[in-house]
C-alpha positions in Angstrom: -20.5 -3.4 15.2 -21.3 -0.2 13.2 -20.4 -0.1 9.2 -17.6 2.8 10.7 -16.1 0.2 13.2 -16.2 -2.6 10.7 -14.1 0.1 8.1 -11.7 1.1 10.9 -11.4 -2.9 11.5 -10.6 -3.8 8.0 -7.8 -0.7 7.9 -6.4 -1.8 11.2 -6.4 -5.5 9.6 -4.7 -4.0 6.1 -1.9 -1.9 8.2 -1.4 -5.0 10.3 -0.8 -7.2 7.0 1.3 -4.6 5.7 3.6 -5.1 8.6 3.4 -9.0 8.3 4.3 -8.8 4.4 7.0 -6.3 4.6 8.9 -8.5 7.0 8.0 -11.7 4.8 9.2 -10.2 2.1 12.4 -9.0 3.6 13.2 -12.3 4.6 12.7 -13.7 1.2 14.9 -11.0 -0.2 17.6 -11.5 1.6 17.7 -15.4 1.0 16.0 -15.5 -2.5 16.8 -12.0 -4.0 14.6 -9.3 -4.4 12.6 -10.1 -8.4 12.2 -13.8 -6.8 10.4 -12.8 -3.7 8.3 -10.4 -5.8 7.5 -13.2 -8.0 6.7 -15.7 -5.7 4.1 -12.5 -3.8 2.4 -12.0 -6.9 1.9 -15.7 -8.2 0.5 -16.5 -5.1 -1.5 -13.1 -4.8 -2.4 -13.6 -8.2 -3.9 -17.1 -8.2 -5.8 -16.4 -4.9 -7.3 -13.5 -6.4 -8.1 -15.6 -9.4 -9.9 -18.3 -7.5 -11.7 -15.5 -5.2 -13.1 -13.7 -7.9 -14.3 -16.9 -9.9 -15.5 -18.5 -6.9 -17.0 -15.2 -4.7 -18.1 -12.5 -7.5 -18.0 -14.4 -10.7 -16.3 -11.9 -12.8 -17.0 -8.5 -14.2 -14.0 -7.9 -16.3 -15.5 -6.1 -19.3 -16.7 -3.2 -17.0 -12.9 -2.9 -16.6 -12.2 -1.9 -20.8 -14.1 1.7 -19.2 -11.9 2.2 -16.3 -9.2 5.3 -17.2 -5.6 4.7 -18.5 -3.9 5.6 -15.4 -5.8 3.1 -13.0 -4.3 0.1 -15.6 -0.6 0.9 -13.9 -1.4 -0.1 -10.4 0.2 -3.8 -11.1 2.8 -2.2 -12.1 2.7 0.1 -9.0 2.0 -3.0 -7.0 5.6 -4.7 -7.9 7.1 -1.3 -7.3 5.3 -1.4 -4.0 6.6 -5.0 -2.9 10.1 -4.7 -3.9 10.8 -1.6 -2.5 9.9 -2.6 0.9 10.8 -6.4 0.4 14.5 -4.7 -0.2 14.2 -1.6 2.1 13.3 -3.6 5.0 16.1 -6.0 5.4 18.2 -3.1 4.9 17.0 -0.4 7.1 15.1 -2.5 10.1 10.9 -2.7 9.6 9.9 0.3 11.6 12.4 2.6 9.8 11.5 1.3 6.1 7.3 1.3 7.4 7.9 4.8 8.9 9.1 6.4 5.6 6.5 4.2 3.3 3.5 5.4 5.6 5.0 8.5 5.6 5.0 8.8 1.8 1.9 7.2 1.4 0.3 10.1 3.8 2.1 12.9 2.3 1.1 11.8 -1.8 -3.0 11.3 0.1 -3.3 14.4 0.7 -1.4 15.7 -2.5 -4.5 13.4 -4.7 -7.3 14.9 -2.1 -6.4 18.4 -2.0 -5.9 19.0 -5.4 -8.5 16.2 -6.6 -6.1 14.3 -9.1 -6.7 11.3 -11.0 -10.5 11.2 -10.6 -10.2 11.5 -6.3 -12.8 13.7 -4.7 -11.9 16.9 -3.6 -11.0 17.1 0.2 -8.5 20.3 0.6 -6.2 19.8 3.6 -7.1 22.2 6.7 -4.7 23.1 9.4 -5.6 19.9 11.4 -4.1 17.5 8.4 -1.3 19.6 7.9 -0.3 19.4 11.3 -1.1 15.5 11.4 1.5 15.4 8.4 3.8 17.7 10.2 4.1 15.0 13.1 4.4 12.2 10.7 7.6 13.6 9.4 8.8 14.3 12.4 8.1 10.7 13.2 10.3 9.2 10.3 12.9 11.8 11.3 13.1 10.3 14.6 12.8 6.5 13.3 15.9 7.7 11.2 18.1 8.8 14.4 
């Protein structure tokens, strides 16, 4: 397997996890309420992370006191993350919720790689992504019919 293949493998196994959480969490939402099931994600994802890092990687948590402001709000970002499709799911079905977070995941992508924001390398959309975006709307508009 190539380093390219293993990357495309490790994507298809995030998006595929993605799916697998998003209807976890719905679940947990509907019978635990929505802070609860984010709570009980990120105790769990926290202390697994914990014991990975002490137990893989040791830890390298003073590089981290030079990483820039704005990278310190993804926890934050995380919770909004998991409690917006823990209670979107239940609510409007999984493909419909998945369609419109993929969707604005894509769409806020290529926003950060055109213009280069928050320290991203510059990749300016061509005619190709902007027609790949143009399907994935239409995409969530059809989810939504």
């Amino acid at each position: 397997m190539s380093a390219q293949q293993g990357l495309l493998l490790i994507a298809a196994i995030g998006g595929i996890s993605v799916s697998l959480q998003a209807h976890f969490l719905g679940l947990m939402d509907k019978r635990v309420g929505t802070f609860e099931s984010v709570f009980i994600t990120y105790a769990i994802g926290g202390l697994l992370a914990a014991l990975l890092m002490l137990f893989y990687r040791g830890h390298n948590l003073a590089a981290a006191q030079h990483l820039p402001w704005y990278v310190w709000t993804s926890g934050a970002l995380g919770l909004v993350i998991v409690g917006a499709i823990g209670y979107s799911t239940p609510r409007l079905g999984l493909v419909t919720a998945l369609a419109i977070v993929v969707g604005a995941q894509f769409i806020t992508g290529a926003l950060i790689d055109q213009f280069g924001l928050l320290g991203a390398e510059l990749r300016p959309l061509d005619s190709v992504k902007l027609a790949g975006l143009g399907l994935i709307v239409v995409g969530i508009w059809l989810t939504l019919r």
